[in-house]
C-alpha positions in Angstrom: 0.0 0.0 0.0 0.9 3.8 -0.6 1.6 4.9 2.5 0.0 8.3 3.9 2.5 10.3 4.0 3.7 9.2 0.2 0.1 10.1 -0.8 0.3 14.0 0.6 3.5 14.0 -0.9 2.2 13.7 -4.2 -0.9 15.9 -3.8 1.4 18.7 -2.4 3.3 18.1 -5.1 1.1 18.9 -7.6 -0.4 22.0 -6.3 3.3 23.2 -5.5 3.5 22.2 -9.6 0.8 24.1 -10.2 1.7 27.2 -8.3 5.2 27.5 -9.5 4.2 26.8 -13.0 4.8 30.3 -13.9 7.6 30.9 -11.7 10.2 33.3 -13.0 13.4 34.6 -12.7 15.9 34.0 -9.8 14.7 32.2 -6.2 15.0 34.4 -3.0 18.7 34.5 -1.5 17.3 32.5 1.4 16.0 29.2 -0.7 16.9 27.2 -3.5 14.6 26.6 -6.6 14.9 22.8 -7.8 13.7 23.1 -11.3 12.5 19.4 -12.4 12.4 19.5 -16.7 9.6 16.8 -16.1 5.9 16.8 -15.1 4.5 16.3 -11.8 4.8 12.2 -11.1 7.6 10.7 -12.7 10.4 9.5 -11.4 12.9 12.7 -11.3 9.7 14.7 -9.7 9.1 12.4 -6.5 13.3 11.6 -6.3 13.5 15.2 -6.3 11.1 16.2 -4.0 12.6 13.5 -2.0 15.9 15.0 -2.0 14.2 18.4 -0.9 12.5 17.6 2.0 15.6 15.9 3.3 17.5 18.9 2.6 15.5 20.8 3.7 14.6 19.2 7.3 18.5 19.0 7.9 19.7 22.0 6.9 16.8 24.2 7.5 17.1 25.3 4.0 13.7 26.3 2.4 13.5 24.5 -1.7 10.7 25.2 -3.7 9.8 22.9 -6.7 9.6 23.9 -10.9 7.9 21.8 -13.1 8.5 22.3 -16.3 9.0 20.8 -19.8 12.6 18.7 -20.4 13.9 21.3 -22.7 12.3 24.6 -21.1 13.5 23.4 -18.2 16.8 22.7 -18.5 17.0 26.2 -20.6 15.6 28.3 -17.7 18.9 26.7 -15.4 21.0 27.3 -18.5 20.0 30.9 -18.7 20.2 31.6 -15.1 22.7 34.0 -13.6 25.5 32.4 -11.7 24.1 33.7 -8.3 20.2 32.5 -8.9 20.1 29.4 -6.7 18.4 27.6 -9.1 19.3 24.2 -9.4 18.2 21.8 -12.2 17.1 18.2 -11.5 19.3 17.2 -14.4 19.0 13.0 -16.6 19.9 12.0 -19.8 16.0 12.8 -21.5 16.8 17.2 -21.1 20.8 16.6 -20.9 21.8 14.4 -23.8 18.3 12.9 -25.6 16.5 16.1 -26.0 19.8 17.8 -27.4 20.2 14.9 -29.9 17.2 15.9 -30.9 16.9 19.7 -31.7 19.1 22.6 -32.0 19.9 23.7 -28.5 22.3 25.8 -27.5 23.7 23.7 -24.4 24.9 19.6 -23.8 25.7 18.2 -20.6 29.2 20.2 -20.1 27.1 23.0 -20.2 26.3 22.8 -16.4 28.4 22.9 -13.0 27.4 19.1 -12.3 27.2 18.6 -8.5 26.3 14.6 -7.8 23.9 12.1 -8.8 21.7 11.1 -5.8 19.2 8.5 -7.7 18.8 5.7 -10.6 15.3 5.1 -11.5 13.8 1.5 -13.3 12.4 2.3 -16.7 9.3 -0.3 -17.2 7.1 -1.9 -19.5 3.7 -2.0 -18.2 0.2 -3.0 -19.2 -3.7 -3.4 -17.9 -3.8 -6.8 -15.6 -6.6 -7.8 -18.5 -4.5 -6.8 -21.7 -0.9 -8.6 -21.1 -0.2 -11.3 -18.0 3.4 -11.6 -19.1 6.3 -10.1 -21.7 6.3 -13.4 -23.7 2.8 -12.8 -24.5 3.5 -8.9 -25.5 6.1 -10.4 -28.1 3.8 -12.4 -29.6 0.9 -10.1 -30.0 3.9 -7.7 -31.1 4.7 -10.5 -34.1 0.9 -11.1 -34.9 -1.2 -7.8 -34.7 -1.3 -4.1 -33.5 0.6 -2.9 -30.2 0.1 1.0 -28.8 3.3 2.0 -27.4 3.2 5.1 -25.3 6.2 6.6 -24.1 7.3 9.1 -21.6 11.2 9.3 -22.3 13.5 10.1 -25.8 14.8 7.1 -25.3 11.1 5.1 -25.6 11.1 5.5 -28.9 14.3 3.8 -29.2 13.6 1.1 -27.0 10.5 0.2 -28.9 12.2 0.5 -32.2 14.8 -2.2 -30.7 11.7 -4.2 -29.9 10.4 -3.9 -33.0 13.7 -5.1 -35.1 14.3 -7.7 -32.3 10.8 -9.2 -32.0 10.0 -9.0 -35.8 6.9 -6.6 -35.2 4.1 -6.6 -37.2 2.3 -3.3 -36.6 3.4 -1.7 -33.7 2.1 2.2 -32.7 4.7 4.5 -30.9 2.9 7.5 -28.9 5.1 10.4 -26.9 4.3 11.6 -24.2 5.6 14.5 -22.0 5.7 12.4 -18.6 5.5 8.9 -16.7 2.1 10.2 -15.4 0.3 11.1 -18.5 1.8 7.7 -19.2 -0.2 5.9 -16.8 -3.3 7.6 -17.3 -3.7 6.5 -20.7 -2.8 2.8 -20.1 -4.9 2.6 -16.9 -7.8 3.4 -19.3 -7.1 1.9 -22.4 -6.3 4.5 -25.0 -2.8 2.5 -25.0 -1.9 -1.0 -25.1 1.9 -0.3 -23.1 3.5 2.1 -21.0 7.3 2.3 -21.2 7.8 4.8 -18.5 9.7 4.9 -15.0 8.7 2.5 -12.0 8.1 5.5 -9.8 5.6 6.9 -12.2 3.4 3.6 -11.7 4.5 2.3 -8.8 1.1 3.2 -6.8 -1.1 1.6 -9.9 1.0 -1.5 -9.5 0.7 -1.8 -5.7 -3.1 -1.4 -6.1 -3.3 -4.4 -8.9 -4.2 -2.0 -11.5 -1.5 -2.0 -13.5 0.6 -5.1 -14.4 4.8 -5.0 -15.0 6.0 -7.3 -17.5 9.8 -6.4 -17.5 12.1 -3.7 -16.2 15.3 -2.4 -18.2 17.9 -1.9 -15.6 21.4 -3.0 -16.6 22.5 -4.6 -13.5 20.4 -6.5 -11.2 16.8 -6.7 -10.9 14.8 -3.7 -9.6 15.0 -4.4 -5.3 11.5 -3.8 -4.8 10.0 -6.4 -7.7 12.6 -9.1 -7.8 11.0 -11.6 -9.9 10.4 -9.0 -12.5 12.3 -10.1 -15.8 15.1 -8.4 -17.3 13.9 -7.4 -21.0 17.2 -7.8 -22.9 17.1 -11.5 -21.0 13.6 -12.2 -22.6 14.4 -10.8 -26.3 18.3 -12.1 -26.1 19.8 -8.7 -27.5 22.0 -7.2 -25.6 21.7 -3.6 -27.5 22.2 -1.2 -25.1 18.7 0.5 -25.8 17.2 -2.7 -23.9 19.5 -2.5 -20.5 18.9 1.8 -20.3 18.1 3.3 -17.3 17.4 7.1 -16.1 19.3 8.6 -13.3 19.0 11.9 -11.1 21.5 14.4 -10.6 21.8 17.9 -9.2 23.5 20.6 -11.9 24.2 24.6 -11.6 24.5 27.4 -14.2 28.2 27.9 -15.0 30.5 30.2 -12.9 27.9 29.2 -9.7 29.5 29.7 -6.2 31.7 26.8 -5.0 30.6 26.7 -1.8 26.5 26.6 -3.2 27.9 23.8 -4.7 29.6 22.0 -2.1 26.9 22.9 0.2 24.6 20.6 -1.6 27.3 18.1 -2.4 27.4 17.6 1.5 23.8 18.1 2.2 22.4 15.1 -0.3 25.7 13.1 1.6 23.3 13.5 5.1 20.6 12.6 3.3 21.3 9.7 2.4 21.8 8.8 6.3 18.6 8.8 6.8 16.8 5.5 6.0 13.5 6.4 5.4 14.8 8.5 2.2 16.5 5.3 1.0 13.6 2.9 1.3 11.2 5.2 -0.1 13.1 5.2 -3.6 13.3 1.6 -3.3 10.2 0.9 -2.8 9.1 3.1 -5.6 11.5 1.0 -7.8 14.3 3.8 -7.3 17.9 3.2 -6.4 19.8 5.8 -4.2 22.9 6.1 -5.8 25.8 8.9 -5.3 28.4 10.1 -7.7 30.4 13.3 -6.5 31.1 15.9 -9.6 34.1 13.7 -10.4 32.5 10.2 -10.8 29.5 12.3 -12.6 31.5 13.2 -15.5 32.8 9.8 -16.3 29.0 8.6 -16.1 28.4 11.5 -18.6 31.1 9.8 -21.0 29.3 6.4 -20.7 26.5 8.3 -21.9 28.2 9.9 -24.8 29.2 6.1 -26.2 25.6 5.2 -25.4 24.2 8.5 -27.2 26.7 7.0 -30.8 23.6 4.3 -31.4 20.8 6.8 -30.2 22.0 9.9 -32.2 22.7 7.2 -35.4 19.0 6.1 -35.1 18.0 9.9 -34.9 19.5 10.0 -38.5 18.4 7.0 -39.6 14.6 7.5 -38.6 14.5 11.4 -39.1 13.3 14.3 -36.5 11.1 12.7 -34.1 
């Protein structure tokens, strides 16, 4: 069950969303501004708002939440003065995906990266009546018509990897702008799969309404579900598009003060004392993880060899 607490959590959430949803300009010298390039639900909006209220309780330090799009929210940090406060709730969909993508005028070195706090589980999910298990999506995949819906750049990849792998017969991809909207649409069958974040559906699974077949992670199986299947272990391909994964870090505009930065740096480190922070992510399918600037920006270069297939199929299929 969804506890209480995780339930106000959310509806805070979303009215906080909805108040700051024309926020502008630079947060009070007293507080810090998370800005969180998703919608209210997904996976880097509750690991966030995690992250906040533990900051926040520790260090007395008042952070309000943004909501915003991946690209106009990453762009609002980017365009920030060095002294804002505004920090950006930074993963590969606004930092390397959405770049790929358009013509921006920022990539991931563009930021003053300070950790990574969380890895999230990217899903495949599906109405309890529609699909009972990932062998039987592939086969309605190789005999008829399967909705995709998508909350991620990287969806669209992953299904076309299902589709080459699997032999698809007519197979529908739909984007959507997050893990929430996501759910929705699955929940009341406009779509046939969600490939979204475990967090974004975690409370639909607990409560039997949604089903997972199969989680993407590339190590391990996700802590909280562990007989869910590995997807690259069902389909036998071990393209990199089937083991992806999002994770959560914490970036500043360029030429922000060192000690902002360290002061967070050391903050999400006390954090992750605290136990109750770490088993909420896990059981939301969410795995606390740390990285200091350092170990960040070799992660980012993983991503870069990653982002040679991804920015190949961008070419390959056109603008998406």
């Amino acid at each position: 069950m969804i506890r209480r607490r995780n339930l106000a959590i959310g509806i805070c959430g979303s009215m906080l969303a909805s108040s700051m949803s024309n926020a502008q300009g630079v947060a009070r010298a007293s507080e810090l501004m998370f800005v969180v390039p998703a919608g209210a639900g997904g996976s880097a909006d509750i690991s966030g708002r995690l992250l906040a209220r533990g900051i926040t309780s520790i260090q007395n330090t008042p952070i309000v939440i943004s909501n915003r799009s991946a690209i106009e929210g990453v762009l609002h940090v980017f365009n920030s003065p060095a002294d804002s406060r505004n920090v950006l709730v930074g993963g590969p969909n606004g930092l390397f995906f959405a770049p790929a993508r358009e013509n921006l005028p920022y990539n991931s070195d563009s930021f003053e990266p300070v950790c990574m706090f969380s890895m999230a589980a990217f899903v495949l999910v599906s109405r309890p009546d529609k699909f009972s298990n990932i062998n039987e999506l592939v086969s309605a995949m190789q005999t008829g018509r399967v909705n995709f819906a998508s909350s991620q750049g990287d969806g669209r990849y992953l299904i076309d990897r299902m589709i080459r792998t699997t032999n698809a017969r007519d197979t529908v991809a739909i984007s959507y702008r997050g893990g929430g909207d996501v759910m929705r649409d699955v929940l009341a069958g406009i779509v046939d799969i969600g490939i979204t974040s475990l967090a974004s559906v975690a409370g639909a699974v607990q409560s039997n309404s949604l089903r997972l077949l199969a989680h993407t992670l590339d190590f391990g199986n996700v802590s909280a579900y562990p007989n869910l299947p590995r997807l690259s272990n069902i389909l036998g391909d071990n393209h990199p598009a089937l083991t992806t994964f999002h994770w959560h870090g914490l970036y500043l505009p360029k030429g922000s003060p060192s000690n902002l930065n360290l002061f967070l740096q050391n903050a999400t480190r006390m954090v992750y004392e605290d136990s109750e922070f770490v088993s909420e992510h896990i059981s939301r399918g969410m795995i606390p993880r740390y990285m200091n600037p350092a170990q960040l920006r070799e992660h980012h270069a993983k991503m870069e060899v990653y982002m040679i297939g991804y920015n190949n199929w961008i070419r390959e299929v056109g603008s998406l």
